[in-house]
C-alpha positions, 0 to 999 in steps of 0.5 A: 500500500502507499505511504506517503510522507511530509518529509522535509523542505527544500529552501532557495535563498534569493538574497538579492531579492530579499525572497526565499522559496520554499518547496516540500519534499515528499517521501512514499516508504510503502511498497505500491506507487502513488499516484496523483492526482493529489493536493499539497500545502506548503505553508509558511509563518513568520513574525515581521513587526510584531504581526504573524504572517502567514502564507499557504500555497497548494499545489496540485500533484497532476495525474500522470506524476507517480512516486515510486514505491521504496525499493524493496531491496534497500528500503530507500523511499520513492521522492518527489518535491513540489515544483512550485513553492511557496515565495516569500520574504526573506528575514535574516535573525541577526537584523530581526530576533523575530525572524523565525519561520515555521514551514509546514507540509500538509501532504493529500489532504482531501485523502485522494490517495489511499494511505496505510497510515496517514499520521505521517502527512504533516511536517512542521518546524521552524527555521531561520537564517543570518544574513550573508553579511554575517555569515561572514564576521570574524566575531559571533553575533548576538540575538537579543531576545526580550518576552513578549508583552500580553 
């Protein structure tokens, strides 16, 4: 049977558009292809002067698109990655102690495909960056971060 998983993100930095693109990678460990058609949310939050933005993109799986089964011999999962992604700013934490994402993968969520075991279709987790500037310091940074108020 299928099994599809939220597995991870892929992230092209644009530093000189100020943009990021998040794709999301899907994995199938069961031992039977799946098959679009299907629909994928990649979504993106952020905080940018103390407001929560939130971006989502669905992308459609086309029919004819199959992930492979895992090999049976090596276990090794059928991959697939959205080939649209979810643009958006870019913020690096050194210039804003805010500047923390949280991607999330929410993989057939209107249950198209028959899957063995559905807890497996949502990834989440945050992430960040610095900006090329610092990346490049000889000396650490650091990032204040203050509680926020009620």
């Amino acid at each position: 049977m299928v099994n599809l998983v939220a597995r991870t993100f892929t992230i092209d930095l644009k530093h000189a558009d100020g943009t990021m693109c998040v794709h999301g990678v899907i994995w199938n460990t069961g031992d039977t292809e799946a098959t679009g058609p299907f629909l994928v949310a990649v979504g993106v939050g952020f905080r940018k002067g103390g407001i929560d933005i939130h971006t989502e993109l669905i992308v459609s799986v086309p029919s004819g698109v199959t992930i492979k089964a895992a090999d049976p011999n090596t276990g090794v999962p059928g991959e697939y990655t959205t080939p649209e992604c979810n643009l958006t700013e870019l913020i690096y934490r050194d210039q804003d102690p805010d500047g923390v994402y949280t991607l999330y993968l929410l993989v057939d969520f209107n249950h198209e495909v028959p899957d063995n075991d559905r807890s497996n279709n949502y990834l989440e987790t945050r992430w960040w960056t610095i900006s090329p500037e610092a990346a490049k310091r000889p000396t650490p940074f650091e990032i204040v971060v203050s509680p926020r108020g009620p």
